[in-house]
C-alpha positions as CSV (number, residue, x, y, z in Angstrom):
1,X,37.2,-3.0,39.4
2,X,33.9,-1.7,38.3
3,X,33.2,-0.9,34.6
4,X,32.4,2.2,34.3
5,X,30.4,5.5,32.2
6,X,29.3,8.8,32.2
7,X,25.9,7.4,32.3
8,X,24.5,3.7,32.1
9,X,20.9,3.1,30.5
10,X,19.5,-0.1,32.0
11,X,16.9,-1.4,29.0
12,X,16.8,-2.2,25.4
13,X,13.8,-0.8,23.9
14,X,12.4,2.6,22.5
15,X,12.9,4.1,25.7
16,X,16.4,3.4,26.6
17,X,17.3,4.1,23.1
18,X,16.2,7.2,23.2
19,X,17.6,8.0,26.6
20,X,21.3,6.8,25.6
21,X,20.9,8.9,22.5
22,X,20.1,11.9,24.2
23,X,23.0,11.6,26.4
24,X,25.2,10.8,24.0
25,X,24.3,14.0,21.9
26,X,25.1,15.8,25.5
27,X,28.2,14.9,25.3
28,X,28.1,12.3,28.2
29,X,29.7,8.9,27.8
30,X,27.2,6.1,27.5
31,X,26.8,2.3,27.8
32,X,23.4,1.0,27.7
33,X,23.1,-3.0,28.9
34,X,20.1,-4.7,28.1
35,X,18.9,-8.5,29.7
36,X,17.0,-9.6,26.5
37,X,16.6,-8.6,23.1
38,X,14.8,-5.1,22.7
39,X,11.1,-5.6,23.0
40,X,11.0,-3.6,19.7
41,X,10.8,-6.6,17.5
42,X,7.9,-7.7,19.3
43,X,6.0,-4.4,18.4
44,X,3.7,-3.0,15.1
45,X,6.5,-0.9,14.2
46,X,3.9,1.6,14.6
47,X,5.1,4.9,16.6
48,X,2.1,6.3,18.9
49,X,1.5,9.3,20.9
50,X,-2.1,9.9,22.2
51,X,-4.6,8.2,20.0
52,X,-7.6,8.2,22.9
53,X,-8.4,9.8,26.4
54,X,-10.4,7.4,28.5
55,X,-12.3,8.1,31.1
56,X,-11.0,7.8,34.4
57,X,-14.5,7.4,36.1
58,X,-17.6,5.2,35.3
59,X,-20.3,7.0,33.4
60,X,-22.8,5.2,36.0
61,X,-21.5,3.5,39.3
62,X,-24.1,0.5,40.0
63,X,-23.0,0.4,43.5
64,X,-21.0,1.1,46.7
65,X,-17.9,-0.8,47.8
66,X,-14.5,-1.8,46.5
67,X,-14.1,-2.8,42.4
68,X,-14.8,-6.1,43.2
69,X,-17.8,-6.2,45.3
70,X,-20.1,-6.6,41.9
71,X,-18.4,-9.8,40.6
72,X,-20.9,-12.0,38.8
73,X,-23.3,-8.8,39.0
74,X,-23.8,-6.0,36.1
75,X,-20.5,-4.1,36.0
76,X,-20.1,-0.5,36.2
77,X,-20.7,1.4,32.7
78,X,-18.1,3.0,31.6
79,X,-18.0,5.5,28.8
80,X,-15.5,4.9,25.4
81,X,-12.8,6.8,25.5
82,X,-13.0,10.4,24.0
83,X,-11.4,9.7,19.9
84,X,-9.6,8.9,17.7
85,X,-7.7,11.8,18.3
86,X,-6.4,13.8,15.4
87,X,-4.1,16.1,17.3
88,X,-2.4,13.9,20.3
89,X,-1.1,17.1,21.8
90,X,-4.8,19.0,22.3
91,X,-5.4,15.7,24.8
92,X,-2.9,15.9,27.0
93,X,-4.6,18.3,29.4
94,X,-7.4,16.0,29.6
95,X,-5.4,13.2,31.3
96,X,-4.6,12.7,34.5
97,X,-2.3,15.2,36.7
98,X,-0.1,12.0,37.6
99,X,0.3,10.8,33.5
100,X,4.1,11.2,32.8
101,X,3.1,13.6,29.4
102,X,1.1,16.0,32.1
103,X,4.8,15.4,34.1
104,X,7.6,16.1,31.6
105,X,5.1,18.4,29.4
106,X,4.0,18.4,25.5
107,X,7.6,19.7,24.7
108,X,9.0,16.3,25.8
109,X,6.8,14.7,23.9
110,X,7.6,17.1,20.6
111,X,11.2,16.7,21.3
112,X,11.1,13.1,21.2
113,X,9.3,13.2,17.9
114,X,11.7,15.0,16.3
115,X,14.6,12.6,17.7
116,X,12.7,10.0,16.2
117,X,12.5,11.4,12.7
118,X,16.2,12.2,12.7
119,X,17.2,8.4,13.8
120,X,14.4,7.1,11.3
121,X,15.3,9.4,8.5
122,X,13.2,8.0,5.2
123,X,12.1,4.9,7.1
124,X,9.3,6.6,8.2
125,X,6.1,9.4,7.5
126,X,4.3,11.3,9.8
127,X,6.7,13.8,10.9
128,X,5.7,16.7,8.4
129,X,2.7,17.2,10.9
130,X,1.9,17.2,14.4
131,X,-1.7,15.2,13.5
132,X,-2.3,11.7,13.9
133,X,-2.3,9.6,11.0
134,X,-5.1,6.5,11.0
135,X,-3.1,3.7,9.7
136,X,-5.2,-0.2,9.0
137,X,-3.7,-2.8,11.6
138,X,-3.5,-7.0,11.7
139,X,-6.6,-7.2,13.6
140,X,-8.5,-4.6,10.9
141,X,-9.0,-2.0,13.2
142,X,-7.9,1.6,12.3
143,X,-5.3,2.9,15.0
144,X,-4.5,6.5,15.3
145,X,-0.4,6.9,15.6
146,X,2.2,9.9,15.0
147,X,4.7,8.1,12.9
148,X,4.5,4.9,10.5
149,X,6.3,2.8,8.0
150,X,7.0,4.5,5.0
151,X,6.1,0.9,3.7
152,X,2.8,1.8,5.0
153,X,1.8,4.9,3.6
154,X,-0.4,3.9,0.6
155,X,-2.9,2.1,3.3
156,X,-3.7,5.2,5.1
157,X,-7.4,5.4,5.6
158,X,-7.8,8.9,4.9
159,X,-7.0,7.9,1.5
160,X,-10.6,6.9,-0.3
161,X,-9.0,5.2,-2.8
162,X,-10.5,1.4,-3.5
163,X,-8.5,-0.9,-1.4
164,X,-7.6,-4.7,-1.7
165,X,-6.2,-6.4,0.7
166,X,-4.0,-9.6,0.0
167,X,-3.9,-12.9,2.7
168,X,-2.4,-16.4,2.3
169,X,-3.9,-19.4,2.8
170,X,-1.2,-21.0,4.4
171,X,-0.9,-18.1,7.0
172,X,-4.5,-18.6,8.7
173,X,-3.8,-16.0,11.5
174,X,-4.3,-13.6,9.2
175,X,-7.6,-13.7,7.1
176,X,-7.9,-11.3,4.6
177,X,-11.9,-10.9,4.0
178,X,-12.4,-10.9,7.7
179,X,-10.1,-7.6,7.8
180,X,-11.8,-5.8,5.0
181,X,-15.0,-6.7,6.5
182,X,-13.8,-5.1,10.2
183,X,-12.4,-2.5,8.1
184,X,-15.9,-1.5,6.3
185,X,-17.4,-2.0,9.5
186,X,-15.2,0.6,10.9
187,X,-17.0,3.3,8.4
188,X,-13.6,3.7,6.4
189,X,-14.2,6.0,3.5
190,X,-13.1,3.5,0.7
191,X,-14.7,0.6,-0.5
192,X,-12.6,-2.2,0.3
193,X,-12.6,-6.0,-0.3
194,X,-10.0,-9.4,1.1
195,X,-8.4,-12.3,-1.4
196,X,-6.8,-15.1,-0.6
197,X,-4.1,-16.0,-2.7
198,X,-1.9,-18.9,-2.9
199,X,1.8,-18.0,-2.4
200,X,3.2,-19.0,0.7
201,X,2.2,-22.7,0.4
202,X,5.9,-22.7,-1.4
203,X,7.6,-22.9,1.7
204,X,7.6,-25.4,4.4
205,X,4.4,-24.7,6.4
206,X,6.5,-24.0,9.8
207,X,8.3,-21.2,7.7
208,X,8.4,-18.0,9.5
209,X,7.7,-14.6,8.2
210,X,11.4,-13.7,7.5
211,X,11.7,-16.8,5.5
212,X,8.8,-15.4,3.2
213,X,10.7,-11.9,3.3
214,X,14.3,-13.2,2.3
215,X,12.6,-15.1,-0.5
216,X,11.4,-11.6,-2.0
217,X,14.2,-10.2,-0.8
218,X,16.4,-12.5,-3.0
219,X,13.7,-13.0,-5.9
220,X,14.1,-16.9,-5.5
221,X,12.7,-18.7,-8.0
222,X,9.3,-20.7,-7.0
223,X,8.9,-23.3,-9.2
224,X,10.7,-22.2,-11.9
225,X,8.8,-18.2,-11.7
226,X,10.9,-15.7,-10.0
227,X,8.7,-14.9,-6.4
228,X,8.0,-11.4,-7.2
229,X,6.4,-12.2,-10.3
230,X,4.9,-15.3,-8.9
231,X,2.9,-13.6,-6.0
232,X,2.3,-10.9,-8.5
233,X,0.6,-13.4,-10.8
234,X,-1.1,-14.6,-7.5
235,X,-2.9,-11.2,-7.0
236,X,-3.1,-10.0,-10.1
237,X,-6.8,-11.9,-10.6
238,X,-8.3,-10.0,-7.6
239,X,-7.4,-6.7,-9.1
240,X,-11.2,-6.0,-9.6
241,X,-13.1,-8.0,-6.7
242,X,-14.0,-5.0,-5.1
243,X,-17.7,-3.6,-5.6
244,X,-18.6,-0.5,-4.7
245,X,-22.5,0.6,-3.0
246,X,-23.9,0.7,-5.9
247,X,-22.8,-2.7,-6.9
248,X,-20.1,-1.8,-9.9
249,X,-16.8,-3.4,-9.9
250,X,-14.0,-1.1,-9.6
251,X,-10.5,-1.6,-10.3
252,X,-8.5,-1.3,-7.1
253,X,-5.7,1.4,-6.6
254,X,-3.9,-0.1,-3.5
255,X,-3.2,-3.4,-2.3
256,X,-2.2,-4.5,1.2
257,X,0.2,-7.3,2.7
258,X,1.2,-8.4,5.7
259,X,3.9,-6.9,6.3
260,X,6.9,-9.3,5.1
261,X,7.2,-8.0,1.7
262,X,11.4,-8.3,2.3
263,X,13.6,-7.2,4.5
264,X,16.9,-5.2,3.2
265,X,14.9,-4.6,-0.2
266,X,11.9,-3.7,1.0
267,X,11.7,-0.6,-1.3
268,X,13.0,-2.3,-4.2
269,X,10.2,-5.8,-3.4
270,X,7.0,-3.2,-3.5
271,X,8.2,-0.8,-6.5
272,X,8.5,-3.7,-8.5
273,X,5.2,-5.1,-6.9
274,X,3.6,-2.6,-7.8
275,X,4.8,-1.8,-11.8
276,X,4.0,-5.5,-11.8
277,X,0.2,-4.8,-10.2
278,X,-0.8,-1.2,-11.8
279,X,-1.4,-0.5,-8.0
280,X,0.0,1.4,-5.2
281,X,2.0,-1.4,-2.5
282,X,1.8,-1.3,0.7
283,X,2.4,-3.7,4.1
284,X,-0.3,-4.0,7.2
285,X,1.6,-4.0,10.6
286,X,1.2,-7.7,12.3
287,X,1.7,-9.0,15.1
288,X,5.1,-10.4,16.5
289,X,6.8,-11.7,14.6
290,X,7.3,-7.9,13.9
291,X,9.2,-7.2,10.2
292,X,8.9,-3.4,10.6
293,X,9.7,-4.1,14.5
294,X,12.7,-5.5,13.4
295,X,13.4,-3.5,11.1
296,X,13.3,-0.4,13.2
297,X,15.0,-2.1,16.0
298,X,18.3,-2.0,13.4
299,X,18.3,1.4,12.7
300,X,18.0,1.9,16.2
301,X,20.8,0.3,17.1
302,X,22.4,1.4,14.2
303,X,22.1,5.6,15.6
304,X,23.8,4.0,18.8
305,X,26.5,2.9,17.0
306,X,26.4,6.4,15.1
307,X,26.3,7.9,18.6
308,X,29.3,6.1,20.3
309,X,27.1,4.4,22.5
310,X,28.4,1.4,23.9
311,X,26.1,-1.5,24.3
312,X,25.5,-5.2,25.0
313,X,22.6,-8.0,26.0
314,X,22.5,-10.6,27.7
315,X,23.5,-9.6,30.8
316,X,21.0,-8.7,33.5
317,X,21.1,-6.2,36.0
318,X,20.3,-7.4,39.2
319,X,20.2,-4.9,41.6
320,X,22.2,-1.9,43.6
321,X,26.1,-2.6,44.0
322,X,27.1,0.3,46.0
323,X,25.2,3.6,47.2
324,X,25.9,6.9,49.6
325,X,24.8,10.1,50.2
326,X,21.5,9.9,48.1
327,X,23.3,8.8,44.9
328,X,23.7,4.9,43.6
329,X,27.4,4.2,42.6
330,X,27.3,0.9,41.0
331,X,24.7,-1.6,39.9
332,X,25.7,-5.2,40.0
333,X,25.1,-7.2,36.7
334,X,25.0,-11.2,36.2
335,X,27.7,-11.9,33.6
336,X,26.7,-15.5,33.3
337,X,26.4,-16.3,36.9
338,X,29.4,-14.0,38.5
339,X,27.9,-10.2,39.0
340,X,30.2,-7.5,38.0
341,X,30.1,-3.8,39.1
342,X,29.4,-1.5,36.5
343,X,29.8,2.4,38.1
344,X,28.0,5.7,36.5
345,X,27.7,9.3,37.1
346,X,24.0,8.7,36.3
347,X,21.8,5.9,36.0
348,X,18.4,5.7,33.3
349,X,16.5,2.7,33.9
350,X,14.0,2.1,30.7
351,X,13.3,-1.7,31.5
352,X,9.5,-1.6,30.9
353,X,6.3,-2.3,33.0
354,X,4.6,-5.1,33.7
355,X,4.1,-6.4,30.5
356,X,8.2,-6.3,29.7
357,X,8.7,-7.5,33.2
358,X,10.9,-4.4,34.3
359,X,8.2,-4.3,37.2
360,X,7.7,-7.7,39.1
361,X,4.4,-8.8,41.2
362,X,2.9,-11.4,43.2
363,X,0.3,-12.0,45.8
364,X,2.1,-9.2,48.0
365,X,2.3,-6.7,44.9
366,X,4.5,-5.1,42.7
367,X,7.7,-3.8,42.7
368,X,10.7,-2.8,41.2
369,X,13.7,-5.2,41.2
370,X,16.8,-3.3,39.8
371,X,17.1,-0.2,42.2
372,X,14.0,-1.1,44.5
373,X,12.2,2.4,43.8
374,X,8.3,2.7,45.1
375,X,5.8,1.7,42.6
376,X,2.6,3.3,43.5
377,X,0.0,1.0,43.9
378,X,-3.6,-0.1,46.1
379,X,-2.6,-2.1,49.3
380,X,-5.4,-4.1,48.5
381,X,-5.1,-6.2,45.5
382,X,-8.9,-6.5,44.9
383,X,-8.3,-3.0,43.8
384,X,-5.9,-3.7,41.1
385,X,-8.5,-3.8,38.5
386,X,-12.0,-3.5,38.0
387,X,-14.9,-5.4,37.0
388,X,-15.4,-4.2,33.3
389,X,-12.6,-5.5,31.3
390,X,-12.9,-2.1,29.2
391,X,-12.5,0.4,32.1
392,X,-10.1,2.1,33.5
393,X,-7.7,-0.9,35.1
394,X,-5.9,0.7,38.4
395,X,-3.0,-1.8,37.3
396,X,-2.1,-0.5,34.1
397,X,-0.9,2.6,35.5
398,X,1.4,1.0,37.5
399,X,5.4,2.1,37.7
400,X,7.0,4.3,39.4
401,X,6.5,8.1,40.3
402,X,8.7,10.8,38.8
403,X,9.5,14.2,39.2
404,X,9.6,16.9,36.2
405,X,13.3,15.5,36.1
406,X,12.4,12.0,35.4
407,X,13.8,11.1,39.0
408,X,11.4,8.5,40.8
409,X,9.8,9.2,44.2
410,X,9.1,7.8,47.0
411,X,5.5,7.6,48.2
412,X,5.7,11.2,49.7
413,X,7.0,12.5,46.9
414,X,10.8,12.8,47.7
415,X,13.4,11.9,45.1
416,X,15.4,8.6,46.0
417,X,18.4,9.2,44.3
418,X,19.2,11.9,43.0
419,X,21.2,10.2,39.9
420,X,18.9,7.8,38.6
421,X,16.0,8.7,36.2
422,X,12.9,6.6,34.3
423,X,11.6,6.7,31.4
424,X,9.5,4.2,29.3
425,X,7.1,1.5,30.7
426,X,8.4,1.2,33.7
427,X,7.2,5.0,34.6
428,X,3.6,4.8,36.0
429,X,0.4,7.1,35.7
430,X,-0.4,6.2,31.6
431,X,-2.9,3.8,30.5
432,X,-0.8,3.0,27.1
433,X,-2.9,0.2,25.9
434,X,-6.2,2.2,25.8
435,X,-4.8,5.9,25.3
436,X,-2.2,4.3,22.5
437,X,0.5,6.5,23.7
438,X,3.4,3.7,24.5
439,X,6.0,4.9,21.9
440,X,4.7,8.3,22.6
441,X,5.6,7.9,26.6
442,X,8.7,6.2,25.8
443,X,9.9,8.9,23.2
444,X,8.8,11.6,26.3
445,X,10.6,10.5,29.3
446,X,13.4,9.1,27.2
447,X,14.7,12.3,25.9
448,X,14.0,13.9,29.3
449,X,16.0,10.9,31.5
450,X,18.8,11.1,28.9
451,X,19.4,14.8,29.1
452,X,18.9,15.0,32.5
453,X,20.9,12.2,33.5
454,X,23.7,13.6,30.7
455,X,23.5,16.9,33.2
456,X,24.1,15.0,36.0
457,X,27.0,13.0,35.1
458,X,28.4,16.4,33.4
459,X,28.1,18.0,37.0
């Protein structure tokens, strides 16, 4: 006897949260079943739409013959891509006919937006404009997004206020002076310097980020000294180790941390962080391990408990259980080892590209294992990428083709069932790393596949 829904979302990240959420609000019963945990926690936290159009065509071709043929020779030249944009919308009809914004429309994207703000709520700025925000990042570069932490705000670098930003020594991924240096280097409009501050040396030197976090958190005493005060007392020297260009020492206005200043107390950690300092608080997205990931990948899951959306992990799905007449029935999922039919009205599969393995390759290309839809791609694999690590990469666009509904395509450009939609990585024809429009994409064909699929199992 299959399990069954209105609609079943097949994913776990932005994408398939946004999907079952629309549905939900549609009135559609939905159960969303996810293999591993949500890719979310694994992210800046950061919510993108269109920071950059690249070019889709060398600035000067060097020669004739497939991407390849100039191996060990002077690559192509390609030009940088057209930004930091400060209105993602004004790009969109600059990108490809076959990107999924340029399918679904700027509308999608707006609407997804505005879901996000209402699941986000105070969590996160951004949504009082339709301009991007440019927002300091691990690595020190300057990354245009739509939405960010609330947490951090104070770091925006539209804001020319002096800037100081904290590292630990124990933490030697993350070095502070090299990141103000990459910051000034980057032509921010602040002056700006780094400090390394012991702190983190408390704690066992395998300790991960939410261990620091907890400890703040918790204001657990280190070495007798409470550990908001402590790292407080750490900083508090560096207040004025920023020198402007004409060599005066100003008084800093904001300081930056990575981005583990606690976890349920968050607010509470930089308020009194900042009474403590005189300065404005605020936390620099990191890499994975992702506090603000995590975070967000709660409240997340907290709207799809809000929503009445059923949902578990854990449990792959592995493929088609039953299909007629254009339309799937079932899909069958491994429930450790044994499949089990689960049965939809609709089906959204949101399990990512090739990066979140929701597309699979090997020497004879890629493809899509849950429902087996076409992934356009080059025949040839030479012509997956091309020689200039920077350009336009043929294989980052892959996933599959959709229709304005979010239905995939064959390669002529039929629909292949007419109750399954995409959304979210797995949906080719955007270059997400270089345009920085993932979240963006995800929000876009989310609310799209959701509602339409919501139609379709309402029919």
């Amino acid at each position: 006897m299959a399990i069954t829904s209105d609609v079943l979302v097949v994913g776990g990240g932005l994408a398939a949260v946004t999907a079952a959420v629309s549905a939900a609000r549609e009135g559609a019963d939905v159960r969303l079943v996810s293999h591993k945990a949500s890719t979310l926690r694994q992210a800046s936290g950061l919510i993108d739409a269109l920071g950059y159009v690249p070019a889709t065509e060398p600035a000067k071709p060097l020669r004739d013959g497939p991407p390849t043929a100039g191996r060990e020779l002077d690559p192509d030249e390609w030009p940088d891509p057209e930004g930091p944009l400060a209105d993602p919308f004004e790009g969109i009809d600059r990108l490809p006919e076959s990107h999924p914004y340029r399918i679904v429309g700027g509308d999608a994207l707006r609407d997804g937006l505005d879901l996000f703000d209402d699941l986000a709520g105070d969590a996160y700025r951004g949504g009082h404009t339709e301009r991007n925000a440019l927002v300091p990042t691990f690595g020190g570069a300057v990354k245009p997004t739509a939405r960010y932490p609330a947490a951090a705000e104070a770091g925006l670098a539209s804001d020319d206020r002096p800037m100081l930003v904290v590292g630990f020594r124990s933490l030697t991924e993350y070095d502070a002076r090299a990141f103000a240096g990459r910051l000034e280097a980057a032509g921010v409009p602040f002056d700006v310097a780094g400090a390394e501050v012991e702190f983190a040396e408390a704690f066992r030197a395998d300790a991960k980020i939410t261990r620091l976090a907890k400890a703040l958190d918790h204001d657990e005493a280190i070495d007798g000294v409470p550990a908001r005060e402590a790292l407080a007392k750490a900083v508090s020297p560096h207040l004025h180790d920023v020198v402007d260009e004409d060599g005066g020492v100003d008084r800093v206005e904001r300081v930056g941390f990575p981005a583990f200043l606690g976890d349920d107390r968050g607010d509470e950690v930089r308020a009194e962080l900042a009474d403590r300092l005189g300065a404005d608080v605020f936390e620099i997205p990191m890499g994975p391990p992702s506090l603000p990931g995590l975070r967000l990948e709660d409240r997340l899951f907290d709207a799809l408990d809000a929503e009445g959306v059923r949902f578990e992990t854990g449990n792959p799905v592995v493929g088609v259980d039953s299909a007629s007449d254009g339309r799937v029935e079932a899909v069958a999922v491994d429930r450790k080892g044994r499949t089990a039919p689960y049965g939809a009205d609709a089906f959204v599969l949101a399990t990512g590209g090739l990066v979140g393995k929701g597309l699979d390759s090997d020497r004879e290309g890629a493809r899509e294992p849950v429902f087996d839809l076409y992934v356009d791609q080059p025949d040839d694999r030479y012509e997956w990428f091309v020689d200039d690590a920077f350009g336009d990469q043929p294989y980052a666009r892959f996933g599959v083709r959709p229709d304005e509904r979010c239905r995939p395509t064959d390669a002529d450009g039929a629909v292949q069932y007419e109750n399954v939609f995409a959304a979210g990585g797995v949906v080719g024809g955007a270059d997400a790393a270089r345009e920085k429009s993932a979240s963006g994409v995800s929000l876009a064909t989310g609310i799209v596949a959701g509602r339409q699929a919501a139609t379709e199992a309402n029919q």
